[in-house]
C-alpha positions in Angstrom: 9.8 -24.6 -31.7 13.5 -24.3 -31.7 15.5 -25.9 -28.3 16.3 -22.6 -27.1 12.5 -21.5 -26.6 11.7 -25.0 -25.0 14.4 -24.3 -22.0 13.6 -20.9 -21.9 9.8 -21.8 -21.5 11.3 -25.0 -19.1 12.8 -22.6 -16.8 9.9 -20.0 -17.0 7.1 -22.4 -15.8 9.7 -23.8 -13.4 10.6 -20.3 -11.9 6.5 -19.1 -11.8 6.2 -22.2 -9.7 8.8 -21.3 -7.3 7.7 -17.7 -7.1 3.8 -20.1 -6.4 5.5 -21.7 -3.7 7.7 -18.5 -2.5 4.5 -16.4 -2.4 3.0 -19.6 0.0 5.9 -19.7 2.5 5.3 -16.2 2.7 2.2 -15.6 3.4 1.9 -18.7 5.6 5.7 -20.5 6.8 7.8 -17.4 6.8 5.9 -15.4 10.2 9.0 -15.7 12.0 11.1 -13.4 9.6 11.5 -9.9 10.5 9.5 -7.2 8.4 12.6 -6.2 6.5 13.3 -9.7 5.4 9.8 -10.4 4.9 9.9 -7.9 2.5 12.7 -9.0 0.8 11.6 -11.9 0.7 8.4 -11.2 -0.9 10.0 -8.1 -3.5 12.1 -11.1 -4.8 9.1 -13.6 -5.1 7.0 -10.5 -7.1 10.0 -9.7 -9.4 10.1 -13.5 -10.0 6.4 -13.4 -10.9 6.7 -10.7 -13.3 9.8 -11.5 -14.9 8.5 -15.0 -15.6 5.5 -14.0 -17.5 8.1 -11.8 -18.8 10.1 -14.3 -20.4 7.2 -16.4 -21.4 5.9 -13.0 -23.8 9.5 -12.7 -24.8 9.8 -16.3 -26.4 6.5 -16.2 -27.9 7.6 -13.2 -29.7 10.5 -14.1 -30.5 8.9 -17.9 -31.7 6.4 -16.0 -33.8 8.0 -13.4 -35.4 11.5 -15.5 -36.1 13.5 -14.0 -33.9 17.0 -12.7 -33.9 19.5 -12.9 -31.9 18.5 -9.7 -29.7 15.0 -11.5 -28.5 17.3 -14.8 -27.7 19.8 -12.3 -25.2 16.9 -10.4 -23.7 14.9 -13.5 -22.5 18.4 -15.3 -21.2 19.1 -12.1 -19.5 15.8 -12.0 -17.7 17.3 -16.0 -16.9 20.3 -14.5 -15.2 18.8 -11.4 -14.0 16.0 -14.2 -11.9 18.6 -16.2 -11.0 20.9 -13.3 -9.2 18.1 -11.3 -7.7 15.8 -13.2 -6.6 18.1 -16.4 -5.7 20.3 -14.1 -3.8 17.7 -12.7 -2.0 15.8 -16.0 -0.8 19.6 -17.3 -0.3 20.3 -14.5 2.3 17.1 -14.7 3.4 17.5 -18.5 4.5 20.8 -17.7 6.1 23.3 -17.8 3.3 26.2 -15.4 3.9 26.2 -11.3 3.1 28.1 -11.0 0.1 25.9 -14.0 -1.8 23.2 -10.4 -1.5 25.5 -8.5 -3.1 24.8 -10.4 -6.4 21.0 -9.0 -6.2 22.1 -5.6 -8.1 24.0 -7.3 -10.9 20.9 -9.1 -11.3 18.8 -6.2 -11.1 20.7 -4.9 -14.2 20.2 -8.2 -15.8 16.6 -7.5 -16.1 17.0 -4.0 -16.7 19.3 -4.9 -19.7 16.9 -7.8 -21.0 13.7 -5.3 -21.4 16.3 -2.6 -23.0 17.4 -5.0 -25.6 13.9 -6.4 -26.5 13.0 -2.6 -27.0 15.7 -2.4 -29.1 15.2 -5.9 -30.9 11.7 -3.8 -31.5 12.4 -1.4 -32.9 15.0 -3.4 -34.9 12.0 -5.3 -36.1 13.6 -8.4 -34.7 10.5 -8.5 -33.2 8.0 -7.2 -35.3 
C-alpha cells in the first residue's frame, strides 16, 4: 500500500470516529443547542459519516486498480471538502466566530468536486 492510501485511510478512520463521537454529543451533550444549530450540528456529523466511507471506497479503488492521479485528487478533496464543512460547522457551532462558517460552502464544493473527478477518473478507466 502506497503512503498516500495509508494517511488517507489514517485520516478516514480518524474522521468516522469523530463523526462517532459527534453523533454522541448530539444525541446526548448537545440539548442545550437551539434546533437550528442542532441541525447543523448534526448535517455536518452525517456529511462526515458519508464522506468517510466515502474516501475509504475511494482508496480501495484506487489501491486496487492502480490508480492515477485523478483517484489520488478526488479522495484528498473529500480531505479538504471534511475539513471545511464539517470543521466549520462544529467550529461555529462551539462558538468560533461567523466568518470561520463561511468556509462550509468552499468545502461543500470540495466534495462536490472530489465525486465529479472520481466519475471522471471512471470513466477514464483510472479506476476501472
Amino acid at each position: 500500500m502506497v503512503t498516500q492510501a495509508k494517511w488517507l485511510l489514517c485520516f478516514a478512520g480518524l474522521s468516522l470516529l469523530c463523526a462517532t463521537v459527534g453523533g454522541a454529543a448530539a444525541s446526548h451533550a448537545l440539548a442545550s443547542l437551539d434546533d437550528s444549530a442542532l441541525r447543523a450540528f448534526s448535517t455536518a456529523v452525517d456529511f462526515q459519516f458519508y464522506h468517510g466511507l466515502g474516501l475509504i471506497g475511494i482508496v480501495l479503488v484506487g489501491e486496487r486498480r492502480g490508480a492515477g492521479h485523478l483517484i489520488w485528487l478526488a479522495a484528498w478533496l473529500l480531505v479538504a471538502g471534511t475539513v471545511l464543512f464539517c470543521g466549520s460547522i462544529y467550529a461555529t457551532t462551539f462558538g468560533a466566530p461567523d466568518f470561520i462558517g463561511s468556509a462550509a460552502p468552499t468545502g461543500g464544493v470540495a466534495f462536490m468536486a472530489g465525486w465529479l473527478i472520481f466519475a471522471v477518473a471512471a470513466l477514464r478507466r483510472e479506476a476501472a
